[in-house]
C-alpha positions in Angstrom: -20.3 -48.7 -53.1 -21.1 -45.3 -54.3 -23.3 -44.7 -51.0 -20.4 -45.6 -49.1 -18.2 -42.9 -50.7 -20.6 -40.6 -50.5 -21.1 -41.1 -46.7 -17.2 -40.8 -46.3 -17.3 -37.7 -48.3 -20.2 -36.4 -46.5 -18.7 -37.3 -42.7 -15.2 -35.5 -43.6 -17.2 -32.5 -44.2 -19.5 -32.5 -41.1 -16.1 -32.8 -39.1 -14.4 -30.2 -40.6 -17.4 -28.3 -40.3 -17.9 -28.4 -37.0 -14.0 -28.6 -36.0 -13.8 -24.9 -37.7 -17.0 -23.9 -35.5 -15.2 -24.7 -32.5 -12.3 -23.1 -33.4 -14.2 -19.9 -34.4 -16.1 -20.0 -30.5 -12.2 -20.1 -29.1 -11.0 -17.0 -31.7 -10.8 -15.0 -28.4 -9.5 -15.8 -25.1 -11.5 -14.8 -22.1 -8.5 -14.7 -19.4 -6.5 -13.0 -21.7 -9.0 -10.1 -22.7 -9.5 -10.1 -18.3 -6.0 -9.8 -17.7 -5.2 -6.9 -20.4 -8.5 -5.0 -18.7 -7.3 -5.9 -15.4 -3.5 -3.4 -16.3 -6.3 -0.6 -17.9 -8.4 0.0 -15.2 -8.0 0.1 -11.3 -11.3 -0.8 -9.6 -12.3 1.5 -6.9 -13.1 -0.1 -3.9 -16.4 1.3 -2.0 -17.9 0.6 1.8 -20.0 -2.6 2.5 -23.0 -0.2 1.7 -21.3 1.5 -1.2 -22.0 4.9 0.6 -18.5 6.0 0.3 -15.1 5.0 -1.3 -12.0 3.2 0.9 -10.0 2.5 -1.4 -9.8 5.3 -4.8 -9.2 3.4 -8.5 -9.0 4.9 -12.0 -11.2 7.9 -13.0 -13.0 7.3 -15.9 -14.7 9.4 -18.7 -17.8 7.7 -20.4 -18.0 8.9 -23.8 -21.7 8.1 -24.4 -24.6 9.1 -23.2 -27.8 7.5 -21.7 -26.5 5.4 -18.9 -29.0 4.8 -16.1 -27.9 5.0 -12.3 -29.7 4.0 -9.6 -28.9 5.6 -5.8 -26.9 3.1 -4.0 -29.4 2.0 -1.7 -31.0 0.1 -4.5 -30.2 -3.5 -4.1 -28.7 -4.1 -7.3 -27.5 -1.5 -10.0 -29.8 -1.2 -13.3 -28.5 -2.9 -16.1 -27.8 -1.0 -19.9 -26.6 -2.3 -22.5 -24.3 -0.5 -25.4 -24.8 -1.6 -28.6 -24.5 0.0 -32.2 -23.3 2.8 -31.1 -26.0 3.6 -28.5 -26.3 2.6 -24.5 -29.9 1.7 -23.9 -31.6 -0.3 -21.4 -33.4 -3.1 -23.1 -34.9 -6.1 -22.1 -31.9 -7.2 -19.8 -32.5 -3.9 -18.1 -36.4 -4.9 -17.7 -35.4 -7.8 -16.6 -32.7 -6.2 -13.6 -35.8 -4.2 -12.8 -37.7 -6.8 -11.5 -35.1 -8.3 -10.1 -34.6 -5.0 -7.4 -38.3 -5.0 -7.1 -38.5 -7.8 -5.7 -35.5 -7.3 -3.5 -37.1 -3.8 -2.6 -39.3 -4.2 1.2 -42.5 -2.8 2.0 -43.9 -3.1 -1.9 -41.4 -1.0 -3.5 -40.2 -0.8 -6.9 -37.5 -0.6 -8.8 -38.7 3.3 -9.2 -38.5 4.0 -5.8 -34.8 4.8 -5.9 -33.9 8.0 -6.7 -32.4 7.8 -10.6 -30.2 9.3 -12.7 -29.0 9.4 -16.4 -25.4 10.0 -17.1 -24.4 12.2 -19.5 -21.6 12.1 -22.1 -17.9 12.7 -20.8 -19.0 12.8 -17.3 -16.5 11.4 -14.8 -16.8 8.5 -12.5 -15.3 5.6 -11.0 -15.1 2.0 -11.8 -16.2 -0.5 -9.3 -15.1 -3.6 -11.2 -15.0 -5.5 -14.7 -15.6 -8.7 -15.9 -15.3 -10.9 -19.1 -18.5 -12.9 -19.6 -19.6 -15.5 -22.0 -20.9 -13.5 -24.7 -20.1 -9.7 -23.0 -17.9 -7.6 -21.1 -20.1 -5.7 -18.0 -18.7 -2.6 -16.2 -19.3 -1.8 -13.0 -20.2 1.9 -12.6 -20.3 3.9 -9.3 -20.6 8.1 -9.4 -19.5 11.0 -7.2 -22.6 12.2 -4.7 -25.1 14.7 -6.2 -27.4 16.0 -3.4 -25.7 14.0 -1.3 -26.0 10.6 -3.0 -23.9 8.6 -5.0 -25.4 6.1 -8.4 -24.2 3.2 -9.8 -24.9 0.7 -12.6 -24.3 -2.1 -15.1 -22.9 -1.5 -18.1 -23.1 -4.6 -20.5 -20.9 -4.8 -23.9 -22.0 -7.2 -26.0 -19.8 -9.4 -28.0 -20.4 -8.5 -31.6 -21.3 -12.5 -32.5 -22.2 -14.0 -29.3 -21.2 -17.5 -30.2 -17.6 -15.5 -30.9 -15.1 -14.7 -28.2 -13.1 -11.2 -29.4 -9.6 -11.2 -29.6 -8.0 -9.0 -26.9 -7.4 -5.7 -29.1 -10.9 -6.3 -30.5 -12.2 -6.3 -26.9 -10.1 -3.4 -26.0 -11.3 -1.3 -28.9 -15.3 -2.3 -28.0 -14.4 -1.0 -24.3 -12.9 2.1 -25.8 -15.5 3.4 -27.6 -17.4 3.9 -24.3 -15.4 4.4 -21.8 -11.3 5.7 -21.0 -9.2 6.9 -18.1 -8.8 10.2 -17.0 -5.4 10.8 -17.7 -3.4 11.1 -14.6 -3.1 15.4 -14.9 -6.5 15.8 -15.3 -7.4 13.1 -12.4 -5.9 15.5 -9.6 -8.3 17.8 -9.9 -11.1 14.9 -8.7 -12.1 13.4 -5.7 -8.6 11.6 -4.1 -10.3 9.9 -1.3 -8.6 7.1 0.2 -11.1 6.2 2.9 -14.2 7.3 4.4 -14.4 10.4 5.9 -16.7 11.0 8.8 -18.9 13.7 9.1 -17.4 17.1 10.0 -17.7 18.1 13.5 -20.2 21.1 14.5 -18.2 24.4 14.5 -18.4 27.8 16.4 -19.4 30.7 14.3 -16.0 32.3 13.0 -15.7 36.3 12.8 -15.0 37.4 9.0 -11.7 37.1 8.0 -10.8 39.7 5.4 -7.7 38.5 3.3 -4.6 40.2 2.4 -4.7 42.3 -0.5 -2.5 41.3 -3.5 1.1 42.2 -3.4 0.7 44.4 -6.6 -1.9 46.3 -5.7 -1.5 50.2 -5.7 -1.7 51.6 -2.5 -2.9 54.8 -2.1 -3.4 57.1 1.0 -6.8 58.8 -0.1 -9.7 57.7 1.9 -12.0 54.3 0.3 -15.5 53.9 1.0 -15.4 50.8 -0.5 -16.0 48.0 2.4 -13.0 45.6 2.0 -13.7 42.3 0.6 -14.6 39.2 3.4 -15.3 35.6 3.5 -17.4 34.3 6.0 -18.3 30.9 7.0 -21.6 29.6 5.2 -21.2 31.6 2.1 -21.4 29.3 -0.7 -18.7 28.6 -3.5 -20.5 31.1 -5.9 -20.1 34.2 -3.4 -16.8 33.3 -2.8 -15.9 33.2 -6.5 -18.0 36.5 -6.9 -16.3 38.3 -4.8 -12.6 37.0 -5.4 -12.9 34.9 -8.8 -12.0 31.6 -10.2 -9.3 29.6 -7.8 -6.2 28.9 -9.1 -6.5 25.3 -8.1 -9.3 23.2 -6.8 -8.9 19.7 -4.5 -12.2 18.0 -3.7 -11.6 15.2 -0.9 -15.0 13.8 0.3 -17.7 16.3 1.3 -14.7 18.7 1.7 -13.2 21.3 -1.6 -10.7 23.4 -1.3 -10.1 26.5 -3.8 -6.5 27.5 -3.5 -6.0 31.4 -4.0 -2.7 32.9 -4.5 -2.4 34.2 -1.0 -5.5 32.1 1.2 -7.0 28.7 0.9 -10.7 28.3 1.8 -12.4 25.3 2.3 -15.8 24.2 1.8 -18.1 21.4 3.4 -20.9 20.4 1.4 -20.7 23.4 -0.6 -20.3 25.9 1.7 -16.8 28.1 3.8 -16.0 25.9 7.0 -12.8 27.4 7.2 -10.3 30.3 5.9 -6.6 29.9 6.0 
């Protein structure tokens, strides 16, 4: 009789055991904590060979760094990891490694693709999000540098992995690394909407001296002074040599524009295609 009991006893505390383990796995809720991302961030939208953007999303600001990039002719992105405070790349980046080698033809490597580490509160887009089992993985995709863009995995692991997060304790663990540009500061990046093509060959222009300032003095004595030009090809650090920091700057593309109080000039890969 006293076995019996003690069986009883012993059964009621299994199931309550294990009923309160299966309540802590469903703390969280996956679809919820997707949704609430989902009205954070806008995903950007690239080409089929992620080459360019079609459609633009949120700018974000990653506020740590170490984040490896991979140019986007690598067949997957690298995979990091941020954890304790820290992003690095750890086994499940070893592991994406040798998955692109051996996507990579004519025995490449994962190295073959020209890398990058970000750095912290650099700016960049967000190719998508997703709530996983035991993490939540960002998508990361850059602005060109040398005429290439990066992009790469970021996983965020769930701080027990047997433990869904609750949706502010997921939005807080996406905080820490990562936050839109607020919408002010945004205008001042790349706007692009679609891809642009490649601009068109252009006929040598004559210099094109602008305007002087409406409050300079004039005066009638002689200057031997040359007057101040810009000519196409000079590069953005002659032009702000000679005439100083815009008062506004648009990037669209391979295109900028710095906007001066009287002129706008534009550049094309970093150099004047056109004076207005």
């Amino acid at each position: 009789m006293e076995q019996v009991r003690w069986l009883r006893v012993f059964g009621l505390a299994l199931i309550t055991f294990t009923s309160s383990l299966v309540l802590s796995a469903q703390a969280g809720d996956p679809d919820a904590i997707q949704q609430k991302l989902n009205t954070m961030f806008t995903s950007t939208k690239t080409t089929a060979d992620r080459t360019d953007i079609v459609t633009a999303g949120s700018i974000i600001v990653l506020h740590k760094e170490g984040m490896l990039t991979y140019a986007v002719a690598s067949p997957l992105p690298p995979l990091s990891t941020y954890k304790n405070g820290r992003i690095t790349q750890g086994m499940g980046g070893f592991g994406r490694d040798l998955a692109i080698t051996l996507r990579t033809p004519d025995a490449g490597t994962s190295a073959s693709y020209p890398q990058r580490r970000l750095v912290a509160e650099e700016k960049c887009w967000m190719t998508g999000i997703s709530v996983e089992k035991d993490s939540i993985v960002l998508q990361i995709y850059t602005d060109r540098y040398d005429d290439t863009r990066y992009y790469g995995s970021l996983k965020i692991p769930f701080p027990n992995k047997k433990v869904v997060p609750s949706v502010d304790e997921a939005v807080k663990m996406v905080s820490e690394v990562v936050s839109v540009v607020p919408a002010a500061q945004s205008a001042q990046q790349p706007a692009a909407t679609e891809s642009l093509p490649p601009p068109a060959p252009q006929a040598p222009m004559p210099a094109i001296a602008p305007p002087p300032p409406p409050d300079a003095p004039v005066s009638d004595a002689p200057s031997d002074a040359p007057p101040l030009t810009i000519s196409v090809g000079q590069t953005e650090d002659e032009v702000i040599a000679a005439f100083g920091q815009p008062v506004k700057i648009a990037k669209i593309g391979v295109k900028e524009i710095f906007y001066y109080k009287d002129m706008k000039v534009t550049f094309t890969n970093g150099k004047v295609s056109n004076v207005q």
